[in-house]
N, C-alpha and C positions, 0 to 999 in steps of 0.2 A: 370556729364559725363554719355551717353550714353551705356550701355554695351550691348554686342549681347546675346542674350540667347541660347545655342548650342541646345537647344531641338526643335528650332523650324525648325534647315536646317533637310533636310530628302533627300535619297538618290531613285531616279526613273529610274527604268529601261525601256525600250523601248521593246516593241513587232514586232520591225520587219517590219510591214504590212504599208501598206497606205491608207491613212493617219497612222502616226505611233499614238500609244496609248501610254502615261508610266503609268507606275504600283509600288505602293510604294513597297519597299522590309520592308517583315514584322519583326516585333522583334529590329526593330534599336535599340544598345544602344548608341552606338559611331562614329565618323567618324573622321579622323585626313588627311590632305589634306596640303603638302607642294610641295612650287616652290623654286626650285634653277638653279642656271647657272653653266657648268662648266669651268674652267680656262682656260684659254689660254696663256701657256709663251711665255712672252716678253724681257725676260732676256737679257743679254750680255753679253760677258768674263770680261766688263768691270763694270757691274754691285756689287755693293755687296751683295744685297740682292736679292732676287726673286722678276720678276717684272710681275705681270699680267694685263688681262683683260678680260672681261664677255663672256664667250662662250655660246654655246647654252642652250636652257633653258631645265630643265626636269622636273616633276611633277611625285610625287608619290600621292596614293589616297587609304586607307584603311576605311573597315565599318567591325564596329564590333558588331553582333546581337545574341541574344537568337535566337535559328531556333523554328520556327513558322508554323508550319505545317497546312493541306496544303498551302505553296505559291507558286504556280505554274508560275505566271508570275514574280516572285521577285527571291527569293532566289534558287529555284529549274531552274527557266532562267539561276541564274550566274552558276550554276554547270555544264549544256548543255554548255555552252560558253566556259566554262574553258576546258570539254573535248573535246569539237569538235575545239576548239581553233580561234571560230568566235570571230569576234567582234560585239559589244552590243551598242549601244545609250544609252547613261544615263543624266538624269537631277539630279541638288540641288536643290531643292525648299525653298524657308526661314518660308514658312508658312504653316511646318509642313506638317500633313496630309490633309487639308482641303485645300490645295493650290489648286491656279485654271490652275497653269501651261502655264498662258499666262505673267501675270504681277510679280511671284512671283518666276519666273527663274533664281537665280545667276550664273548656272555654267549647261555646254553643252558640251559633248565628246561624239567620237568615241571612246571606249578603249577595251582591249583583259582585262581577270581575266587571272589573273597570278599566284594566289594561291587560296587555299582552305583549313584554319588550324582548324579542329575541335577539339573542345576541350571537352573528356569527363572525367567528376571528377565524384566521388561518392557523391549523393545526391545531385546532381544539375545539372539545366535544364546545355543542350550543348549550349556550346558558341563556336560562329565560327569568324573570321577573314577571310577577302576575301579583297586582293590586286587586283588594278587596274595597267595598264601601258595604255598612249597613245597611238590609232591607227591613231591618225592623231591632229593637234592644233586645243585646244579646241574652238565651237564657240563664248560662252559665257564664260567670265572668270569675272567675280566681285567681286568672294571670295578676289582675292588679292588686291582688289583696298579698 
């Protein structure tokens, strides 16, 4: 059996401009990316138990990185974005940092940063956490397939 290797997806963000550019966001350690639906009852007075079915879908998208200074198109981009409250173009790439960003694309959004969790401890580099939400369905989705 085949296993995926997590170090090789890597999270790119987009410059904006056109043609648009991405740019790896420096420091990746982690990245945790789920889809779910929510419910829709279908119950009945007549029913016993709750009865549903698949409502719209939604996707959360977290990257968790060492900051890596200077990144001015990666990590210092999602901070502009999260204040000014723009939305960002991002890619998944599977082949790490040497991706060539044509063949090696699993995963394409529009999304707004919706957080920003710095974390400083005594004797150790800052670790940050930066949440994504959809600004619109993503174009590429192959993570779930």
């Amino acid at each position: 059996m085949a296993y995926l290797n997590a170090d090789n997806y890597r999270l790119w963000v987009g410059d904006g401009a056109t043609p648009e550019v991405f740019h790896e966001v420096a420091g990746q350690r982690g990245m945790s990316y789920t889809m779910s639906r929510s419910k829709i009852d279908q119950s009945t007075k007549a029913d016993e138990y709750a009865v549903s079915r698949p409502g719209i879908g939604e996707m959360s998208l977290s990257l968790d990185i060492l900051v890596t200074l200077p990144d001015a198109n990666g990590y210092s981009a999602l901070e502009l974005a999260l204040y000014s409250k723009t939305v960002k173009d991002i890619q998944i790439r599977k082949d790490g940092s040497s991706g060539d960003g044509t063949t090696d694309v699993v995963f394409t959004a529009a999304v707004y940063v919706t957080s920003i969790a710095q974390d400083f401890q005594a004797k150790s580099d800052v670790g940050v956490k930066i949440e994504f939400m959809l600004a619109a369905t993503p174009g590429v989705n192959l993570l779930a397939a």
